[in-house]
N, C-alpha and C positions, 0 to 999 in steps of 0.2 A: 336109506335105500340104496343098493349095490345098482350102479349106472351101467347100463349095457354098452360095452366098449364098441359091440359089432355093428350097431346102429348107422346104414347105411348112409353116408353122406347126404344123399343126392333126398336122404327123406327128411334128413335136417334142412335142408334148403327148404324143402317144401313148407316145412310145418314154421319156417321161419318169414315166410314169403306171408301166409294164410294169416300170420299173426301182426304183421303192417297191414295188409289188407285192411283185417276184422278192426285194428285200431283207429285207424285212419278214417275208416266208412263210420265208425259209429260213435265217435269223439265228441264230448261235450265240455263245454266251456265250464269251469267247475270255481265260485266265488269262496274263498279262501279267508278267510277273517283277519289275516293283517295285510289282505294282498287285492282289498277292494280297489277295483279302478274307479276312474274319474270320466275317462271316456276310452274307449279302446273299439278297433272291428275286429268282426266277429264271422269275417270271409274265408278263416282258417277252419273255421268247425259247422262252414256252413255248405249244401248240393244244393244244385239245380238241375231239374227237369222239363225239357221243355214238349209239351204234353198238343201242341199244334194245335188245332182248332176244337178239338174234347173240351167241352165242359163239364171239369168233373164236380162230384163230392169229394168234400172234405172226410168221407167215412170208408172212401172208395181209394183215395190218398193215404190214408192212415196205413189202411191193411194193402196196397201195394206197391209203396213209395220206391220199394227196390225195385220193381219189374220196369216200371217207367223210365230205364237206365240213365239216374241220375249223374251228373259230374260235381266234382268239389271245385268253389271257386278258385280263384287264381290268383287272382288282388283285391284289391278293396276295391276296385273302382272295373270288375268286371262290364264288358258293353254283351248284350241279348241284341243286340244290332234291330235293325229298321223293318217292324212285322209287326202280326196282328195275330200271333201265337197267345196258347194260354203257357204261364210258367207256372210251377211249385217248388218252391225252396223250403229242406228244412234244416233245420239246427235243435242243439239240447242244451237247455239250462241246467246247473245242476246249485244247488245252494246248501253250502258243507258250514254254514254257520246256524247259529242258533238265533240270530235278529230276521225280522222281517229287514228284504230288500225290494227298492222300489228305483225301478230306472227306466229309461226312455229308451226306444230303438228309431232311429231316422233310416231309411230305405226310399228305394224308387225315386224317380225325381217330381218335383210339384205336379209336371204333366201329363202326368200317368193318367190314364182313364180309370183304372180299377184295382187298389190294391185292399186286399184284405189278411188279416192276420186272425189266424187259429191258432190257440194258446190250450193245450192239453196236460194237465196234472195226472203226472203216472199215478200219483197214492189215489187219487179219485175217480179219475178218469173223466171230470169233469171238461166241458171243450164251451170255450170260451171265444165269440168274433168281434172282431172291431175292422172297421172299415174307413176307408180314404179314395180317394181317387178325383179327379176331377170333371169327371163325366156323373155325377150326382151331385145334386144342392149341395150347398156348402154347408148349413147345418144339420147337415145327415151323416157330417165329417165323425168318426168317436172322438176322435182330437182336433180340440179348433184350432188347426193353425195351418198355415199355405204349406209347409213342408208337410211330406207325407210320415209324421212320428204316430207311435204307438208305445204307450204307457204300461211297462210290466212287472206285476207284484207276483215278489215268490217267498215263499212261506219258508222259518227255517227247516235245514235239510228237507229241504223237496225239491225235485225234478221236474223240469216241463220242456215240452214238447212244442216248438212255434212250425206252423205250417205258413211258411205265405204262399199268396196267390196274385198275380201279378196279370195285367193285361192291358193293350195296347190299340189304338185305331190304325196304327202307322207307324208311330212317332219311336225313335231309337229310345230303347227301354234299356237304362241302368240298375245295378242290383247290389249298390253299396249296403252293408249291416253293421250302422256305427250304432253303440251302447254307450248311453250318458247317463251318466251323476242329473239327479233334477239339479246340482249347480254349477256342475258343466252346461249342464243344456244352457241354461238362463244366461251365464258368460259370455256363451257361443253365439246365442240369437241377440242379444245386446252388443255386440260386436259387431255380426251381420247389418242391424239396424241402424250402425253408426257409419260404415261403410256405404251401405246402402243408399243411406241420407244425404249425404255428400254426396256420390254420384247421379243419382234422381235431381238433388238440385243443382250440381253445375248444367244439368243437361235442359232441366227446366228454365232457366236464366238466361243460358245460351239460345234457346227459343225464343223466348220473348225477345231479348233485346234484337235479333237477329228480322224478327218478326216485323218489330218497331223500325226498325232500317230498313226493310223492303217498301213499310208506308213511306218513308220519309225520304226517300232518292229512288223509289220504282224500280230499283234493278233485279228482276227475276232472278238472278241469282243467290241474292237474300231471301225471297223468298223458298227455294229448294232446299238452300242450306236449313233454313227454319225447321221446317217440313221431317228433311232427314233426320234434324235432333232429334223431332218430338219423335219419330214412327221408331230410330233407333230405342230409345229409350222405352216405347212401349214394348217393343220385342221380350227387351231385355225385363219389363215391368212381368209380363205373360211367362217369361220360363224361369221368373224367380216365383209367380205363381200368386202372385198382386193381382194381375190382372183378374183372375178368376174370384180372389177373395172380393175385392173392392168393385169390382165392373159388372160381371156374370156371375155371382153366387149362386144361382138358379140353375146354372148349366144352359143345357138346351145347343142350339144348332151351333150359334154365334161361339157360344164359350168352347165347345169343340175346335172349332174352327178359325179362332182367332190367330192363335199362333202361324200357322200357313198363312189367312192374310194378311197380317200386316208384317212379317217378313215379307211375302211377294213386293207388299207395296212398299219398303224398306228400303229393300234389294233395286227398286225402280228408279225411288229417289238421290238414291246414291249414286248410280248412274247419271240419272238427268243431273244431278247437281255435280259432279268430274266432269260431264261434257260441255257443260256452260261454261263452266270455272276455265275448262282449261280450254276454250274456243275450239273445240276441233269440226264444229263444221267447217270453220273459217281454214285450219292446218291440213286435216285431211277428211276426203270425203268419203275417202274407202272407210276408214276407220267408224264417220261416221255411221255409215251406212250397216255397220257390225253392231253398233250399239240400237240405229231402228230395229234391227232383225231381233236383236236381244230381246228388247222391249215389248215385240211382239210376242216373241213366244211366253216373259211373263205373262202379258195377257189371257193367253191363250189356259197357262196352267190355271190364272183366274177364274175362267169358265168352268175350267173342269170342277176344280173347288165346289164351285158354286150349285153346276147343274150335274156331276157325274159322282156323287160321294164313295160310290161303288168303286175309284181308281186311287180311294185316299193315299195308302201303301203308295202308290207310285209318286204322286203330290211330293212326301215328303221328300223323295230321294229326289225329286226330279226341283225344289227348289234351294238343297244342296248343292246340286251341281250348278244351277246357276247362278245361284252367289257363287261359287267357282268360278265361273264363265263372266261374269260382271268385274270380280277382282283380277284379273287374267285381263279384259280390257284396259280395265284403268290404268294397272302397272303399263301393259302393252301403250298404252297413248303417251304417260310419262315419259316410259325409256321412247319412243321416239321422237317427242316434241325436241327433248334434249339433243336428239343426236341429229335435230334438223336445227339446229340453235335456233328454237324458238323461245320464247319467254317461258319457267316455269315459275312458281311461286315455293321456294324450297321449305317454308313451313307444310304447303300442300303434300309435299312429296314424303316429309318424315310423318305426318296424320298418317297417310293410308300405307308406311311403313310399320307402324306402331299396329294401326290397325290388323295387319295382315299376320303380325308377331302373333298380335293376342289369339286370334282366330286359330290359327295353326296351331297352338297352345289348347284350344278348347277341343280343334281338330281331335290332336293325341289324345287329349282325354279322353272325349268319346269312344274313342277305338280302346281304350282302355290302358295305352301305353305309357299314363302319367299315374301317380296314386293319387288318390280321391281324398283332399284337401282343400282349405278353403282358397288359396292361390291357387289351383287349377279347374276347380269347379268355378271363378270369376274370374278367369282369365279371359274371358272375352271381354268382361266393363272395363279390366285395368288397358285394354287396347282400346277397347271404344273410349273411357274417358280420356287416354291421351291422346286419341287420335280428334277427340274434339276439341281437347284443348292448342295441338295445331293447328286443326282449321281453322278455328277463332282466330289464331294468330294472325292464316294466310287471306281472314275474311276483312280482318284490319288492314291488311297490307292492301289491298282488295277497295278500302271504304280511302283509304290517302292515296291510291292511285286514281279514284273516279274524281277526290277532290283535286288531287293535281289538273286531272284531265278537265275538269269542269274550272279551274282556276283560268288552265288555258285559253278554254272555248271562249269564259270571260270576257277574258284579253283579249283575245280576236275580235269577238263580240261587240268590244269597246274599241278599239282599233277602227274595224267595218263602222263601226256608230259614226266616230268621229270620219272618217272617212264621207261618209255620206253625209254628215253636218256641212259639212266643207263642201261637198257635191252641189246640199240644197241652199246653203248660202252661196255658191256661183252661181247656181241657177236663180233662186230667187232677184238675185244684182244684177244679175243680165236680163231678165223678165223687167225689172223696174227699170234701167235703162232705155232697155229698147220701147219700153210705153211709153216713157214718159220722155224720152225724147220726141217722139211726132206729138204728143199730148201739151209741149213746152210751145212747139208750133204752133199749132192747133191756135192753142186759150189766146198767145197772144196775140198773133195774126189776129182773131174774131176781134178782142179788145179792141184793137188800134182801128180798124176796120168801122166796128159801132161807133166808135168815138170821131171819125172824120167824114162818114156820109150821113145828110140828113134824110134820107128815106127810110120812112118809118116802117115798110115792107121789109127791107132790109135789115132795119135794127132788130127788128123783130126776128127776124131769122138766124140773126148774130143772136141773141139772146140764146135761142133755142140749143144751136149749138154750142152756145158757151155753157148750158144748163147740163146738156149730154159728156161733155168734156167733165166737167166735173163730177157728176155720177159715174164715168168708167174710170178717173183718177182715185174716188173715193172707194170705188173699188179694189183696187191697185194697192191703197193706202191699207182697205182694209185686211189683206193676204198677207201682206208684207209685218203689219202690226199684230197678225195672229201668230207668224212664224217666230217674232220677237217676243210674243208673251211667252210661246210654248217653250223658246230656249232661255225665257228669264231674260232678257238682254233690253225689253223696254225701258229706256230712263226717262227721265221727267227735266225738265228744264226749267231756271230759277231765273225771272229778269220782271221786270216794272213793264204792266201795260193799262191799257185804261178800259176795263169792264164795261164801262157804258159805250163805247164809241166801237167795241168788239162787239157786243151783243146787240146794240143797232143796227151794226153793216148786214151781220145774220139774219136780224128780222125783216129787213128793207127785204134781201133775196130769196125768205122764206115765203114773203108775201106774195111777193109776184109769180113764185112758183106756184103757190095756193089760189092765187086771180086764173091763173094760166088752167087750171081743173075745175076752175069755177066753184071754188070754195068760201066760202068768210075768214078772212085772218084777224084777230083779234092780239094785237102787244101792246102791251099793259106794265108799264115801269110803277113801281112803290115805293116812295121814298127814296132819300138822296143815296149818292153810290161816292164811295170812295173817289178822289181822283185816278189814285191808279194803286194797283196790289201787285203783290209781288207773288211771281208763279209761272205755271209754262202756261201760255196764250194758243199757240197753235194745240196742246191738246186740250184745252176746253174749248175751242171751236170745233173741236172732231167731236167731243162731247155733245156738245148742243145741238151740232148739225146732224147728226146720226139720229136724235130723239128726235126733231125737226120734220125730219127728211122720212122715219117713219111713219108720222102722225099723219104726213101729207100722202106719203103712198098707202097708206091704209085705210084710207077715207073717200069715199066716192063721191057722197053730198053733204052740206053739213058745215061746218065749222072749225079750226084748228083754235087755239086758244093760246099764246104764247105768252107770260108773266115771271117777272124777274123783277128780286127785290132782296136787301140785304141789311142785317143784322148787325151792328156793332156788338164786340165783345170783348172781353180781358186783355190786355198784355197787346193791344194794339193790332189787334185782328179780327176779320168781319167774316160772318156768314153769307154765301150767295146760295141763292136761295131760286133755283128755276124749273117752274110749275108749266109743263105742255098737254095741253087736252084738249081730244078731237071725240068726235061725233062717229067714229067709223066702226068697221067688221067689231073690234073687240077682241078678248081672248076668253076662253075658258076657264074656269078656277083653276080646272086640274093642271092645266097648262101654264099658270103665271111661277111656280117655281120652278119651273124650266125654259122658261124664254129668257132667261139670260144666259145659258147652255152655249156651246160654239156649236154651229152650225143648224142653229135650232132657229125653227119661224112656228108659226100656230096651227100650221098642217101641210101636207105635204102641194095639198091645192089652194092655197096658199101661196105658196114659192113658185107656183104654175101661174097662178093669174097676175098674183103683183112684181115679182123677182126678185134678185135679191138672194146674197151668199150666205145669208143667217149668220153673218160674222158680226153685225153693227154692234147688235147691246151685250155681247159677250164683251167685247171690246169696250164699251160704252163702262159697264159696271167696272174691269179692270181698273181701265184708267182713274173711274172716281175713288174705287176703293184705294189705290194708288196714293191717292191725294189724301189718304183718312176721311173722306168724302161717304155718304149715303145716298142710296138713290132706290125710290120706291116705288110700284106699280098699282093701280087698281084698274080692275077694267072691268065690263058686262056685254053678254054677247048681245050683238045688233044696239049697243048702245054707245059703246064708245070706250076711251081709256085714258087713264090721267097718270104722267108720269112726274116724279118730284125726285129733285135733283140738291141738296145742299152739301159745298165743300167750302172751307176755310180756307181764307189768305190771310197772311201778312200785310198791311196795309201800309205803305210806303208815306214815311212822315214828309209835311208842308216842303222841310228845308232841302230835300232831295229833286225838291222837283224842277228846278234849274239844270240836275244832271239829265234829265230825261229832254233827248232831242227830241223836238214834233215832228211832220211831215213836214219838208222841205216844200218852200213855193218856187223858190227857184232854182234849176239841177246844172250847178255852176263849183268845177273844180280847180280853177286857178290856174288853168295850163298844166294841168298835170295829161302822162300817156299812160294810157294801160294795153296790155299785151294780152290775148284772148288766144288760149292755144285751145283750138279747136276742130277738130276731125269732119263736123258732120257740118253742111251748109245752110242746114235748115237751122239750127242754132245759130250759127256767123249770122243768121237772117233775122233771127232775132233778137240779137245783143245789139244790130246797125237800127233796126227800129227803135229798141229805146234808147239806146244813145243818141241820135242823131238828133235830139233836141238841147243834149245835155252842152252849156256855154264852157270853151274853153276847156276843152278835151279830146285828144285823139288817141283813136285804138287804131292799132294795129293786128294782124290777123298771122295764127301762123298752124297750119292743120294736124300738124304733130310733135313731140315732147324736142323731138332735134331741132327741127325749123324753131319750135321756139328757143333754144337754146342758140343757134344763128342769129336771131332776131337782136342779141342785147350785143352784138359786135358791131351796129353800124345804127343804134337809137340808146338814146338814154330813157330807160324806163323806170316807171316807178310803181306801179303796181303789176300784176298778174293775175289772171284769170284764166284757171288751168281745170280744164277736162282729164277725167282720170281714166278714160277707158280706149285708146287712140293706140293707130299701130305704131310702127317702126319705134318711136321711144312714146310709151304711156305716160300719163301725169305722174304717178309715184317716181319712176327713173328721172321724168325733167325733175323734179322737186329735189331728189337727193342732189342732183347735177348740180342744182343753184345751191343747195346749201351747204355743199363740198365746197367752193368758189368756185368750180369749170365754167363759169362766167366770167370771172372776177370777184374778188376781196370784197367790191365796193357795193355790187348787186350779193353777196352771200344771205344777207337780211332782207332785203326785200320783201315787202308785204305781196304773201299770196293766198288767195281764196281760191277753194277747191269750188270750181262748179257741176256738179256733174246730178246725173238720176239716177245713181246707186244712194241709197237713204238706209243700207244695212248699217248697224250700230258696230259691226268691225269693222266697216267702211270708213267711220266716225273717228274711232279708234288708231285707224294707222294714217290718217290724215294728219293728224295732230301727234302721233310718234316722229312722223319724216318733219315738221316743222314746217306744217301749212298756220296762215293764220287763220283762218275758218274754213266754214265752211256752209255754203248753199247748194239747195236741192231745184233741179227743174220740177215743173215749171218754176219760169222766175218770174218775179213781183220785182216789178221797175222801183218801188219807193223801196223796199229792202235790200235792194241790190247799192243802188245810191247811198243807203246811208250807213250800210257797211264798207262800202269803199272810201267815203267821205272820211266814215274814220278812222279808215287804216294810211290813208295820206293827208 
């Protein structure tokens, strides 16, 4: 055919224009039999229409899909942006082979509320739906699975026609049309799922342990960080479209609606947990005071949520922008802590860098500016997982900073402790001091006093107060021995004394206190008793007399009962064996496994009527358990109480008992002087009374550690008897003085005994460090005073 040369240009343009048009608008994707794909989209041969609030037919689509003025997509990963439009998208299949083919199409994202597909066979005309969306039960899905796929069989050489239909509550609707191989698909979601896995469980792990350290050190900020993993991780569980399959298959309000709450409450957490972390009440308060306003207004979008459904559209966009507005703080508090050189934690700082990467990443997607791939549809978890796996980091740096800091406190802690040990043992040494010096008066003044007048009026009144003296000494004793137990420093002392002629003197004075209340006292010895055993003496008299001393203040009328008797046994050791029972008040059942308790008596009126610091048989039990000793209670109310006492000694063999001095009948030191440095008068007063019997012995007197040091340049001395607690020079300063020689060479050895009424076991302790030769406690006992000085000259 002869071509018309005259054919105006301008009508070639035209007919040239009309023929992209018609190709372009009516373009079908055409399967090619050596040119099958595996997975490809299908945004090149596909329109969209966005058809606004019309809910149409699919019959009504068919016949006017052109007037609806469709647009061809653009990318694969077009955004329909943030509405509650209806859309229709179509495309053409066309199958140029003679096999059936069967492939899958993925569209819309999981949280689509309604997507359906219309599949129309030109040869038939047959119109086929299948539906997905997440605003219906999950198995109402045609295809079971969280993604929104649809399953399409095409016949050889035949054509089809797919209509989707797309719709939305709010939420920003994508309109990717990727075609899979069924072994593409399977590679792809086995991929997702391995990915997936991984991520769901770092974040899962990172919760719990994070969890477990908020029980386990209290610090609120463990628990935020917790909180954030788990609500981040749900977000992310809800728009991969889990949350729907596995939580709310049903639908309904909640599964609508999940998404916006727990982003809202996501977006909260993340917040409160950057403002804890990074103190900024404490840095700034403006700044704080941005993050309460913040916080409010999530609130507020909450309600709406809640009680306004009618404003959903706006929901969405409005808790986009405040995750904006939340991420825009926390960068904002960062970059200022930094440029106030306050502490920041720089794992902190790259998390919500990473974070912000990946977002902005998921950002672009959205808007459609990235292509629709599996790195940009997950680029939000690749930010969140590494943004959690620096918080982790900066939660650890976080968990060795509160241990440093609690390391410290510790330390301080211990410092202050020991600090205040040292406070309560001065205080305690000075409380025994200062008692027990007028108390050293007191005893022996009354002593010397009954012993040189015969009016029995009088003795009688000496007694009484010799009786008072010793209950507020036993007092004394018992505070001071409680203080000893609670710091461990009670010891027990090891020397030869005679058990019968101890436990006589005790009964003689129990008795008379028991005549004095008008009791019966009954002491009852059984069987021979060792000469003498070997053990500490003064505390089994704290022992006996404690039980003693209760039996008789706890009995009003009646009887005391006092028996003591002992056991020989193996390897040259005896059992003492001491049984006390009285007729009095009694105790309670309930009450006998706690009356040896500290501070414990049998009721509070009790301690009101008879007295008493509930410290005796706390003490009491120590000391025997001390000794490997036993000691047992029975008692009946209004009947009385029986207590039993059995501790082992050492029995001190026949040939030793030549070394054990007796009581001295005569107090005669051979012309020896002793030197008495002493502070207080009332002591000077009672070392001249019992000396002043003693034959062939002078003391001299000097009131402080100097004047005693004065005192060895113009007498020849030979013993010392030194007070530790004196001004201008104290007994410890005299003591090193003399064992320095600043006396002389010849006195550096000189025998000295500490006497003083500090009885603390450090007191003990640096007496015998400085090179004292013993040491006595006020009150002083004139026969132990003598025959420790007897034989230290």
């Amino acid at each position: 055919m002869k071509i018309n040369k005259r054919l105006p240009y301008s009508n070639f343009l035209k007919i040239l224009f009309f023929m992209l048009v018609f190709t372009n608008s009516y373009s079908q994707y055409v399967f090619q039999r050596n040119t099958l794909p595996e997975k490809i989209s299908l945004h090149n041969y596909t329109r969209v229409a966005d058809v606004g609030l019309s809910d149409l037919e699919i019959q009504y689509v068919m016949a006017n899909f052109e007037s609806l003025n469709p647009r061809s997509l653009k990318t694969e990963n077009d955004d329909l942006g943030f509405n509650q439009n209806n859309f229709w998208a179509k495309l053409e299949l066309q199958n140029a082979t003679d096999r059936d083919l069967h492939y899958y199409i993925e569209t819309a994202r999981p949280i689509t509320d309604l997507v359906e597909l219309y599949t129309i066979d030109e040869t038939s005309g047959k119109i086929t739906k299948a539906i997905s969306g997440d605003n219906l039960p999950f198995s109402d899905r045609t295809y079971d699975n969280r993604k929104t796929l649809f399953k399409i069989d095409i016949e050889p050489n035949s054509k089809l026609k797919l209509f989707l239909h797309l719709r939305s509550d709010g939420e920003n609707i994508k309109l990717p049309v990727n075609l899979y191989s069924a072994d593409s698909l399977i590679a792809t979601l086995s991929f997702e799922q391995l990915v997936f896995g991984l991520f769901y469980g770092i974040l899962v792990i990172v919760a719990i342990i994070y969890f477990f350290f908020f029980f386990a050190l209290r610090e609120i900020t463990f628990l935020y960080y917790s909180l954030y993993v788990v609500f981040v991780g749900l977000l992310q569980f809800a728009l991969d479209g889990f949350f729907y399959e596995f939580v709310t298959p049903y639908a309904g309000w909640f599964s609508n609606n999940s998404v916006l709450i727990i982003a809202i409450v996501a977006v909260f957490l993340s917040g409160k947990y950057s403002e804890v972390f990074l103190n900024i009440k404490k840095h700034s308060r403006s700044i704080y005071r941005l993050f309460n306003i913040a916080y409010v207004l999530l609130f507020l979008l909450l309600l709406c949520v809640i009680f306004f459904p009618s404003i959903l559209l706006m929901s969405y966009i409005a808790i986009n922008v405040l995750t904006l507005v939340f991420l825009i703080l926390i960068v904002y508090s960062i970059i200022y802590l930094y440029y106030k050189r306050k502490p920041v934690d720089s794992f902190f700082t790259v998390g919500f860098l990473f974070l912000i990467l990946g977002f902005g990443d998921f950002i672009l997607y959205n808007f459609g500016l990235l292509p629709h791939n599996f790195l940009t549809q997950n680029s939000s978890k690749l930010g969140t997982g590494l943004e959690i796996i620096f918080l982790s980091l900066s939660m650890s740096n976080l968990i060795r900073n509160l241990k440093n800091e609690k390391n410290e406190l510790n330390r301080i802690a211990l410092v202050r402790s020991e600090e205040m040990n040292d406070l309560k043992t001065y205080f305690l040494s000075n409380i025994s001091h200062e008692l027990r010096t007028p108390l050293n008066a007191i005893m022996n003044l009354i002593d010397s006093i009954s012993n040189e007048v015969e009016d029995e009026k009088i003795k009688k009144n000496c007694q009484v107060i010799k009786y008072s003296s010793h209950g507020l000494l036993s007092s004394v004793n018992d505070i001071l021995d409680f203080s000893k137990i609670e710091k461990k420093e009670l010891k027990l002392e090891h020397a030869a004394f005679s058990p019968l002629q101890l436990l006589d003197r005790i009964g003689r004075n129990a008795k008379i206190r028991a005549q004095d209340k008008g009791l019966e006292f009954h002491f009852s010895k059984r069987d021979s008793f060792p000469h003498l055993l070997m053990g500490d003496e003064n505390r089994l008299s704290q022992v006996v007399n404690n039980v003693l001393s209760n039996a008789i203040k706890f009995t009003s009328e009646g009887f005391v009962k006092f028996e003591i008797e002992t056991q020989l046994k193996e390897d040259n050791r005896a059992s003492l064996i001491i049984s006390v029972t009285d007729s009095g008040v009694g105790i309670p059942k309930e009450k006998l496994d706690s009356i040896f308790g500290s501070f414990s008596q049998n009721s509070i009126d009790n301690k009101r009527k008879f007295g008493g610091l509930g410290l005796g048989l706390y003490i009491v039990k120590t000391i025997v358990e001390m000794q490997n000793g036993t000691i047992s209670m029975n008692s009946y109310v209004g009947k009385g109480t029986s207590c039993k006492i059995t501790i082992d000694f050492d029995v001190v063999e026949q040939k030793k008992l030549e070394t054990v001095s007796l009581e001295p009948v005569v107090y005669d030191l051979g012309g020896k002087m002793i030197l008495v440095v002493e502070d207080n008068s009332m002591n000077q007063m009672v070392i001249k009374m019992i000396t002043k019997k003693w034959l062939n012995t002078t003391v001299i007197y000097a009131n402080n550690g100097q004047e005693g040091l004065d005192a060895f340049k113009t007498n020849v001395i030979d013993l010392v008897l030194m007070d530790l607690q004196m001004p201008v020079m104290d007994g410890y300063e005299a003591t090193i003085a003399i064992r320095n020689g600043e006396v002389g060479q010849d006195n550096a050895n000189i025998p000295i005994i500490a006497l003083t009424a500090d009885v603390m076991e450090s007191t003990k302790l640096r007496v015998a460090e400085i090179g004292m030769n013993h040491y006595l406690t006020k009150p002083i006992n004139k026969e132990t005073l003598f025959q420790v000085i007897k034989n230290l000259v």
